[in-house]
C-alpha positions in Angstrom: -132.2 114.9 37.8 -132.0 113.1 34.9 -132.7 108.8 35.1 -131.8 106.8 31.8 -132.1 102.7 32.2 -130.3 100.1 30.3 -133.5 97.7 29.8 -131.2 94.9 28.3 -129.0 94.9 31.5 -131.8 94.4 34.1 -132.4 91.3 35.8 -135.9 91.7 36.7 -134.6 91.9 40.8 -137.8 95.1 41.5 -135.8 97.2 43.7 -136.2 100.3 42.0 -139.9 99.9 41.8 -140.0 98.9 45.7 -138.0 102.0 46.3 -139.3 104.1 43.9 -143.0 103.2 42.5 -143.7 106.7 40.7 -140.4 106.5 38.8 -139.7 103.0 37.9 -141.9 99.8 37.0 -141.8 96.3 35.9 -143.0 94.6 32.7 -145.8 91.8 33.1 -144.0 89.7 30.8 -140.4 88.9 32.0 -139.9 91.8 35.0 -137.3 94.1 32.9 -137.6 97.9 34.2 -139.9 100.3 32.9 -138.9 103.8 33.3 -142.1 106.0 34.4 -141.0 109.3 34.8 -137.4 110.4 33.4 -137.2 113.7 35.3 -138.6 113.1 38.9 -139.8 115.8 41.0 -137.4 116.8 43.9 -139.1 114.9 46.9 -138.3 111.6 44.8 -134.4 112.2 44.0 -133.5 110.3 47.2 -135.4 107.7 46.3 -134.2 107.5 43.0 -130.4 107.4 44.2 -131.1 104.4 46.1 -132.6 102.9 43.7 -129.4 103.1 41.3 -127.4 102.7 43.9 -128.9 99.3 45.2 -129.3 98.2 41.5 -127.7 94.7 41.0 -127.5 94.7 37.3 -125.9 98.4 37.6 -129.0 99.4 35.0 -130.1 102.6 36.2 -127.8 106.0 35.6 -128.6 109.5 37.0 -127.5 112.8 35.5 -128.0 116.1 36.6 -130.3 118.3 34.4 
């Protein structure tokens, strides 16, 4: 799996870091999405899909790699 996020689309809403911690973060200064790990291990893929799936801003895409 393959994760790419759109910073300028976020809206700061944290549900990919509450789902996903080892993948995803926020910036201390306005809350935008920080990408921590591009290609997450296995275990975390589920994770991961509900974390783009639950995305209000639609900012988070998944490919397969």
């Amino acid at each position: 799996m393959h994760v790419e996020v759109d910073v300028p689309r976020c809206v700061a809403s944290g549900q990919c870091v509450l789902l996903a911690p080892d993948v995803f973060d926020q910036r201390d200064e306005d809350g935008l999405v920080v990408l921590l790990d591009e290609n997450p291990p296995a275990e975390l893929h589920d994770a991961v899909r509900e974390s783009a799936t639950v995305c209000s801003a639609a900012a988070i895409r998944l490919e397969k790699s």
